[in-house]
Structures are given as structure tokens and as C-alpha cells.
N, CA and C atoms as a LAMMPS dump frame, in Angstrom:
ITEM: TIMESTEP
0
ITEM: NUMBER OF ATOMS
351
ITEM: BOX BOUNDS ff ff ff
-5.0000000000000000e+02 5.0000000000000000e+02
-5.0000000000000000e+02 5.0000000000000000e+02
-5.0000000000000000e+02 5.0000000000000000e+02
ITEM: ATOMS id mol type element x y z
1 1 1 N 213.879 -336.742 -324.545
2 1 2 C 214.513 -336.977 -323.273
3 1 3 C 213.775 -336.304 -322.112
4 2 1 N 212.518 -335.67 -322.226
5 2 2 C 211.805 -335.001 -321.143
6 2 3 C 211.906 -335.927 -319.795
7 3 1 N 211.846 -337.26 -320.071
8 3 2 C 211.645 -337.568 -318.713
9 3 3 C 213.109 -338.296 -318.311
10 4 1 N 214.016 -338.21 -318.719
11 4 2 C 215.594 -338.577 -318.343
12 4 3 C 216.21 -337.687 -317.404
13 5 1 N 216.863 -337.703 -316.75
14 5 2 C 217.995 -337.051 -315.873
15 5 3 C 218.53 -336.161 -316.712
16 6 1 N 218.697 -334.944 -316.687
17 6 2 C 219.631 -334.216 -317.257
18 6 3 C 220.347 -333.596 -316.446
19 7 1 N 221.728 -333.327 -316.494
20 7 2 C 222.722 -332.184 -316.156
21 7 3 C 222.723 -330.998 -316.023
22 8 1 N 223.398 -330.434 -314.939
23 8 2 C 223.121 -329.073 -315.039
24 8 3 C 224.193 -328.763 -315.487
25 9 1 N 224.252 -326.899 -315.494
26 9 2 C 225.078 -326.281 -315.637
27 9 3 C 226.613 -326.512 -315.295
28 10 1 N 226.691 -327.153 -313.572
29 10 2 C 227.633 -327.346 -312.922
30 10 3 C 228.555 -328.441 -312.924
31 11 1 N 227.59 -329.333 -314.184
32 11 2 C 227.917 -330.951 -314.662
33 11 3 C 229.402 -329.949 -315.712
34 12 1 N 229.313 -329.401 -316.383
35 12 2 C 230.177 -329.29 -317.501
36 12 3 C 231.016 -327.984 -317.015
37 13 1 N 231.67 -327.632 -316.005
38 13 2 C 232.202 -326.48 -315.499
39 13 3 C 233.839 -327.313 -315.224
40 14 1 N 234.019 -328.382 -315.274
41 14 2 C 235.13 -329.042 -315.26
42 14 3 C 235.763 -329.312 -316.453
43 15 1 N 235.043 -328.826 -317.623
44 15 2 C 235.243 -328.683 -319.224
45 15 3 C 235.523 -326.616 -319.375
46 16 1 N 235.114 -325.889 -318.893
47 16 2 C 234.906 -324.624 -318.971
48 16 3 C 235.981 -324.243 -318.475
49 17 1 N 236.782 -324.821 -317.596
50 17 2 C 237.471 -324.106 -316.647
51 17 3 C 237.023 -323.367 -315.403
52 18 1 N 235.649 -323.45 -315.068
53 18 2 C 235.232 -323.259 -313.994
54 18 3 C 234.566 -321.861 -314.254
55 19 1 N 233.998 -321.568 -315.567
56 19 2 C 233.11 -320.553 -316.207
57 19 3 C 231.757 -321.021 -316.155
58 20 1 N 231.029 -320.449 -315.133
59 20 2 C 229.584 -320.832 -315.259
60 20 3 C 229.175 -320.343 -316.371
61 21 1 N 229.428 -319.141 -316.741
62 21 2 C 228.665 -318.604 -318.156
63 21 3 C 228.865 -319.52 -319.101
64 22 1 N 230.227 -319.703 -319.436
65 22 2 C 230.43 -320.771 -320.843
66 22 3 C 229.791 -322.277 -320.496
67 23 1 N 229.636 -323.065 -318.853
68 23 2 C 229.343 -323.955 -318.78
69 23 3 C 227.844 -324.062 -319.559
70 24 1 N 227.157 -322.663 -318.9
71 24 2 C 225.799 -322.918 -319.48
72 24 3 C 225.291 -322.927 -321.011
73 25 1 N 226.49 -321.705 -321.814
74 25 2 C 226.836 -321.73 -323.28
75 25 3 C 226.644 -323.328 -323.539
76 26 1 N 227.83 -324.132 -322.772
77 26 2 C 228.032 -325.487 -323.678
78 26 3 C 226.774 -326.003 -323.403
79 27 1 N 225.866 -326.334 -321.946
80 27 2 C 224.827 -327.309 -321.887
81 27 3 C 223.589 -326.977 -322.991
82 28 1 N 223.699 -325.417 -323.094
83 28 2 C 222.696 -324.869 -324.018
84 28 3 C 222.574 -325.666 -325.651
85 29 1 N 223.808 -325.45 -325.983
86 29 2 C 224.502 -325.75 -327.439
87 29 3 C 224.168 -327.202 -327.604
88 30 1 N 224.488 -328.033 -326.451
89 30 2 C 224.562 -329.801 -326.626
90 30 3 C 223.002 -329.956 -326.515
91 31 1 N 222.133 -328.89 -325.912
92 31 2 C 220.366 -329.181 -325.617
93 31 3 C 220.087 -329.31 -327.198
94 32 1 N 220.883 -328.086 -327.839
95 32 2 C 220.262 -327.714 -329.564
96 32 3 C 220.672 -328.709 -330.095
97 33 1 N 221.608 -329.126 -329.843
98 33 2 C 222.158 -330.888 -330.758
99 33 3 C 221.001 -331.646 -330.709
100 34 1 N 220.915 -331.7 -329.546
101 34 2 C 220.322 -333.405 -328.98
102 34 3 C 218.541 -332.625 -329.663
103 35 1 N 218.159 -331.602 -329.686
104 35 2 C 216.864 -331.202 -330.269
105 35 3 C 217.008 -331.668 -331.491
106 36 1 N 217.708 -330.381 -332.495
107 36 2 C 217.333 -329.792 -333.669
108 36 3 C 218.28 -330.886 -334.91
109 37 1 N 219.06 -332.392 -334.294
110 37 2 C 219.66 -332.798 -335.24
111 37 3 C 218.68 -333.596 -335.582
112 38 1 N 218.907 -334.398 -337.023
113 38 2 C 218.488 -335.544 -337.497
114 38 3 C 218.386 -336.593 -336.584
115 39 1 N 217.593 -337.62 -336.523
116 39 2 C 217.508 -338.758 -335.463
117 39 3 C 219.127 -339.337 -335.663
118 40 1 N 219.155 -339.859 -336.633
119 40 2 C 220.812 -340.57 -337.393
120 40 3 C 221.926 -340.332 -337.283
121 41 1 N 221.914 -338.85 -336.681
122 41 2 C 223.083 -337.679 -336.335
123 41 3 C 223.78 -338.289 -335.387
124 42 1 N 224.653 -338.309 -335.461
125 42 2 C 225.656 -338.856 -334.585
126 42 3 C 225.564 -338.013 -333.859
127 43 1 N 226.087 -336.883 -333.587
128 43 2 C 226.087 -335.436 -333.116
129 43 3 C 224.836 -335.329 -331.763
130 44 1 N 224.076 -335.724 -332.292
131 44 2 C 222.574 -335.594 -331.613
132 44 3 C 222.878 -336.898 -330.728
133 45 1 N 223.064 -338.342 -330.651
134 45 2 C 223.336 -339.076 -329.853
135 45 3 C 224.406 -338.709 -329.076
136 46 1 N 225.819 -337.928 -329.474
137 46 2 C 226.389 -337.296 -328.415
138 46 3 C 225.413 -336.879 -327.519
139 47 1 N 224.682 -335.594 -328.042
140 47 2 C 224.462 -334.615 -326.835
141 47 3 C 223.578 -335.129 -325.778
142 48 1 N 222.974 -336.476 -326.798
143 48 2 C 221.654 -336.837 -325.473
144 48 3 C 222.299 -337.667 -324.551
145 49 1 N 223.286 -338.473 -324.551
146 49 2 C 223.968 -339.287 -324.101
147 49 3 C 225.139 -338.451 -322.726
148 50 1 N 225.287 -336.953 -323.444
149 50 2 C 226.007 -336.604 -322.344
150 50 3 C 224.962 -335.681 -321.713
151 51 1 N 223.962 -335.122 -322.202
152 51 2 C 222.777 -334.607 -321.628
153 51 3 C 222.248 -335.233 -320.29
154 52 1 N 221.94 -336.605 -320.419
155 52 2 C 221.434 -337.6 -319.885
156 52 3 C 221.66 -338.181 -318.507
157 53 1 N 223.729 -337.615 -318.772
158 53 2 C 224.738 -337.94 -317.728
159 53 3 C 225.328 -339.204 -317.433
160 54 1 N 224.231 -340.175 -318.693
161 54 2 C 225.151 -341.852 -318.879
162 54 3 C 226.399 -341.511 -319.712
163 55 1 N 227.458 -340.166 -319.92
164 55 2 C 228.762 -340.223 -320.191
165 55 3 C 229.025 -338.484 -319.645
166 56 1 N 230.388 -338.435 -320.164
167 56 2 C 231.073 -337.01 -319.865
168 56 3 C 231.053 -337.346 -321.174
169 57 1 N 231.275 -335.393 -321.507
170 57 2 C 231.642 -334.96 -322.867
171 57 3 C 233.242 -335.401 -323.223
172 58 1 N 233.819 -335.341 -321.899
173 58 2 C 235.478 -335.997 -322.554
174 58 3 C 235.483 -337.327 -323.32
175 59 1 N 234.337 -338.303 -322.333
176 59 2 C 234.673 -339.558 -322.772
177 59 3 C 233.659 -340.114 -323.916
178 60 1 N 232.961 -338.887 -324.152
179 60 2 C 232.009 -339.247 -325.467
180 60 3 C 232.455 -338.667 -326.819
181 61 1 N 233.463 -337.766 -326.624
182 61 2 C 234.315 -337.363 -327.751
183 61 3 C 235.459 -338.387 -328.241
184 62 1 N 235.738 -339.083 -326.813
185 62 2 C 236.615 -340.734 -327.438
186 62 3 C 236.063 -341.87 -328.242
187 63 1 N 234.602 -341.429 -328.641
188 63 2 C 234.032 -342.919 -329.171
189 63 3 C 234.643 -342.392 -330.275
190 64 1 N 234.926 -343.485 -331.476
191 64 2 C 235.236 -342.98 -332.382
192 64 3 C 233.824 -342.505 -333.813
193 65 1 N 232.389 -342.866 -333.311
194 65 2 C 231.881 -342.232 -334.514
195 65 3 C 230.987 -340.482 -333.874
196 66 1 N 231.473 -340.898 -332.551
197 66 2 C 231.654 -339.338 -332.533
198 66 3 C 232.353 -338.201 -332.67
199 67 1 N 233.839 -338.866 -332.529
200 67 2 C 234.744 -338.287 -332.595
201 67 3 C 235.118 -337.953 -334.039
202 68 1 N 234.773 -339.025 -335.071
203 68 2 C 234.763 -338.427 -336.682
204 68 3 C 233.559 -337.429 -336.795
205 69 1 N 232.252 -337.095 -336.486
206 69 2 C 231.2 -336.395 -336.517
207 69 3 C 231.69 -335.04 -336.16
208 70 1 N 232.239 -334.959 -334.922
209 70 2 C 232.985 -333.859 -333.736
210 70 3 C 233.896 -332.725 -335.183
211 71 1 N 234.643 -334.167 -335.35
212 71 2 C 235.682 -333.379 -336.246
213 71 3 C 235.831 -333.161 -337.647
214 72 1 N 234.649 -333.28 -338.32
215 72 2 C 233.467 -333.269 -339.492
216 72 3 C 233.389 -331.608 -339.226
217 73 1 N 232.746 -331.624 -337.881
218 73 2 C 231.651 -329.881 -337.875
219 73 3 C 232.883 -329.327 -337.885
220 74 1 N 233.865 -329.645 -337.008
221 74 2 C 234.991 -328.655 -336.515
222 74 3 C 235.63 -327.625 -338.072
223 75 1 N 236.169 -329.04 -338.525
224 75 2 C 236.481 -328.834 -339.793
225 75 3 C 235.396 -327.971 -340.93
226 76 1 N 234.281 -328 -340.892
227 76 2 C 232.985 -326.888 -341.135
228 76 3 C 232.986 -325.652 -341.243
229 77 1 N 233.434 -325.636 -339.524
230 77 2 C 233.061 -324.457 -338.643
231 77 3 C 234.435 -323.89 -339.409
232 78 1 N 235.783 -324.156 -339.123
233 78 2 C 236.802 -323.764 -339.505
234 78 3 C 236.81 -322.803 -340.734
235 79 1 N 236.576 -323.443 -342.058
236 79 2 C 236.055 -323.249 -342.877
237 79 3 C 235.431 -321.802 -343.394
238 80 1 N 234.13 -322.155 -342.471
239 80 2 C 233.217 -321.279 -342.56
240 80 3 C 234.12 -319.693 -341.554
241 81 1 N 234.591 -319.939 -340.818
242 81 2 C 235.09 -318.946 -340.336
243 81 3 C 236.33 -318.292 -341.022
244 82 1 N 236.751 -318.873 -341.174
245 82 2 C 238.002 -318.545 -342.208
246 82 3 C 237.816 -318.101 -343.63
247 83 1 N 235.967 -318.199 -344.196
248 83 2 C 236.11 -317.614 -345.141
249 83 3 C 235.425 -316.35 -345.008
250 84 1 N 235.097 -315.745 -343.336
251 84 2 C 234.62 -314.217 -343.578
252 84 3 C 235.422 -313.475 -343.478
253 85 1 N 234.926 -312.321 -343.41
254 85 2 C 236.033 -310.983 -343.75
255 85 3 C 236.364 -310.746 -342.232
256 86 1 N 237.304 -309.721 -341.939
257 86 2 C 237.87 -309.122 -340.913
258 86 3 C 236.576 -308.362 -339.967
259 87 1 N 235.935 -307.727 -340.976
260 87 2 C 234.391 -307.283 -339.654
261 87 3 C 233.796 -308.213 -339.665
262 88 1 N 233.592 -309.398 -340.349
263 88 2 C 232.601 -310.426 -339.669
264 88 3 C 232.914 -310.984 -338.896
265 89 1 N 234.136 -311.527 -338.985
266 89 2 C 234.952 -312.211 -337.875
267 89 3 C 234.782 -311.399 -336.481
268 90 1 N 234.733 -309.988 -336.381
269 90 2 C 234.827 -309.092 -335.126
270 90 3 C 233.48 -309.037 -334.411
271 91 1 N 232.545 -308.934 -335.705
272 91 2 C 230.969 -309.254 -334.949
273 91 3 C 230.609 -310.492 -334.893
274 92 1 N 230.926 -311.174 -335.154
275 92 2 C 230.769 -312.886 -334.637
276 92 3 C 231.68 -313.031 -333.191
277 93 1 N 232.744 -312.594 -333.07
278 93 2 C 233.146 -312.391 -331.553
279 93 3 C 232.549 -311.581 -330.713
280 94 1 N 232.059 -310.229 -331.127
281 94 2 C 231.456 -309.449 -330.319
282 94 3 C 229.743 -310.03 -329.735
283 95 1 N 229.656 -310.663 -330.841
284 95 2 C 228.248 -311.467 -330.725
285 95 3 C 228.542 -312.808 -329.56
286 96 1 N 229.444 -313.097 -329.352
287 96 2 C 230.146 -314.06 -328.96
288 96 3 C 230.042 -313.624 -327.277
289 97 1 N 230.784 -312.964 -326.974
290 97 2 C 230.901 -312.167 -325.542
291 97 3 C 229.72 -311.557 -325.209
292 98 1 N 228.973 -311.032 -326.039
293 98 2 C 227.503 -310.392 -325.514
294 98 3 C 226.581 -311.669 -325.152
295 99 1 N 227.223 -312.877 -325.811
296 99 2 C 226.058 -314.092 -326.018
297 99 3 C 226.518 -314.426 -324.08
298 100 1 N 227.632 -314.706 -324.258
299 100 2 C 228.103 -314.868 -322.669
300 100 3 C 228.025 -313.924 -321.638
301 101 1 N 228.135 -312.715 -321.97
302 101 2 C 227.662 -311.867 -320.927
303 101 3 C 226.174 -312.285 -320.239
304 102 1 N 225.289 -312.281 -321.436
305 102 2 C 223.756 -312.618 -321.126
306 102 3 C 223.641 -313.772 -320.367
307 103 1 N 224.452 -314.595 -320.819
308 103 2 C 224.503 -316.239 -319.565
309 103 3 C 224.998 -315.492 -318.392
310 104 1 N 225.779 -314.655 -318.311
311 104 2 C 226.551 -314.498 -316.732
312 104 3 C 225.346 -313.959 -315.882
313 105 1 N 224.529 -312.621 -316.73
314 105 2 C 223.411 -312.127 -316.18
315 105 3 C 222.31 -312.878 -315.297
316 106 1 N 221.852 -313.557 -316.528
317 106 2 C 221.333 -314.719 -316.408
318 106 3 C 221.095 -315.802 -315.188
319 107 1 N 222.452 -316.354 -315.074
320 107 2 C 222.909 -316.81 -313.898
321 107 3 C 222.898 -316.059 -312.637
322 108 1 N 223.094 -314.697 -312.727
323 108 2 C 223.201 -313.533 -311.815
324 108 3 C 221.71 -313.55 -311.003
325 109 1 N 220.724 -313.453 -312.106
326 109 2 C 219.017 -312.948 -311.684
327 109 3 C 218.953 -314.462 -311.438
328 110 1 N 219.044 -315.719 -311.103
329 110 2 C 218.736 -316.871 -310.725
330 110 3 C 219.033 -316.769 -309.145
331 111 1 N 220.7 -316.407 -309.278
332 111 2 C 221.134 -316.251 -307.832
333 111 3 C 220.255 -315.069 -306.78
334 112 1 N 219.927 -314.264 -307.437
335 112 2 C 219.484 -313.45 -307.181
336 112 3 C 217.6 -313.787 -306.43
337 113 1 N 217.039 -314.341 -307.657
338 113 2 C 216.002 -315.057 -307.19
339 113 3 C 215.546 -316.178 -306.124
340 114 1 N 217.102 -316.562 -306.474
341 114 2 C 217.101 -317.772 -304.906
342 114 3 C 217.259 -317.061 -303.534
343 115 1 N 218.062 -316.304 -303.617
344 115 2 C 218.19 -315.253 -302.205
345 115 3 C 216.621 -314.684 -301.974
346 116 1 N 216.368 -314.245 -302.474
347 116 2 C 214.957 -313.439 -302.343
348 116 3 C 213.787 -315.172 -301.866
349 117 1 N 213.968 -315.66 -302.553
350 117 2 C 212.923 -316.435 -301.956
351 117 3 C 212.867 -317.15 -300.182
């Protein structure tokens, strides 16, 4: 998709609740889809499709072979979380908030860089 339109940060902040940090979390996460899946991946045609900005993530979670894919991982993820222990669970959150702190930063030294210029 190098030479397609992509979305920014500010595209998916109406999904976040108006969290730039998590907005950029999600655009980050849907970049690794649309990279690191199988061509065939359903998953991966989500992200490029809402990457792209020919859909919203609301209305690309209504197709239905994304929406079985969506709720494939969910069901995964669930899973997988539910079968660690009580400290993993705490450092997977703590890992979680440090991961978002670093987006807020992040975002911070951008703003920061634009003023200065």
C-alpha cells in the first residue's frame, strides 16, 4: 500500500474516545495486520481497506467475513489471556500502559517538533 492514501492518527480517534495515544496504538496495530498477515487473511484485507480510508473500522467490522475473522482472534486472544497467571496478567497490563504512555510521549516530541520548526 506504499503508494495509497493512508489515515492518520486522527482518522481513528472517533473509535478511541478521543485518545490520541490509543488512536495511534490502534493505527499502529491495523499497519501490523495489513503488513505481517498472510495475503488470504481476512484480517489483513481489513486493515488495508481501513488503512487506505476506502472504509471505517466500524463499517468494516460489519462485513461479515471480517467480522467472523475479528471474532476468531477475539476469541484467541480471550483464551490466551485467561490462561495466564495473576502476574502475567499484571505485566501484560503494565506493559500495556507503558506501551501507551510511549505513544502519548511520542505524540508529545512531534508536537513539540512542529512548534520549534
Amino acid at each position: 500500500m506504499p503508494d495509497e492514501l493512508r489515515i492518520g492518527d486522527a482518522d481513528l480517534m472517533n473509535i478511541t474516545g478521543g485518545d490520541q495515544a490509543r488512536a495511534r496504538s490502534l493505527r499502529k496495530a491495523l499497519q501490523k495486520l495489513a503488513d505481517d498477515r498472510a495475503p488470504d487473511d481476512p484480517l489483513r484485507e481489513l486493515a488495508r481497506e481501513v488503512l487506505s480510508g476506502r472504509t471505517g473500522l466500524r463499517e468494516a467490522a460489519r462485513v461479515p467475513a471480517y467480522a467472523e475473522a475479528l471474532g476468531n482472534r477475539m476469541v484467541q486472544s480471550f483464551r490466551e489471556y485467561d490462561s495466564l497467571s495473576p502476574g502475567e496478567r499484571a505485566n501484560q497490563e503494565a506493559a500495556a500502559r507503558a506501551y501507551l504512555a510511549e505513544q502519548a510521549a511520542e505524540i508529545e516530541e512531534e508536537r513539540s517538533a512542529q512548534g520549534a520548526s
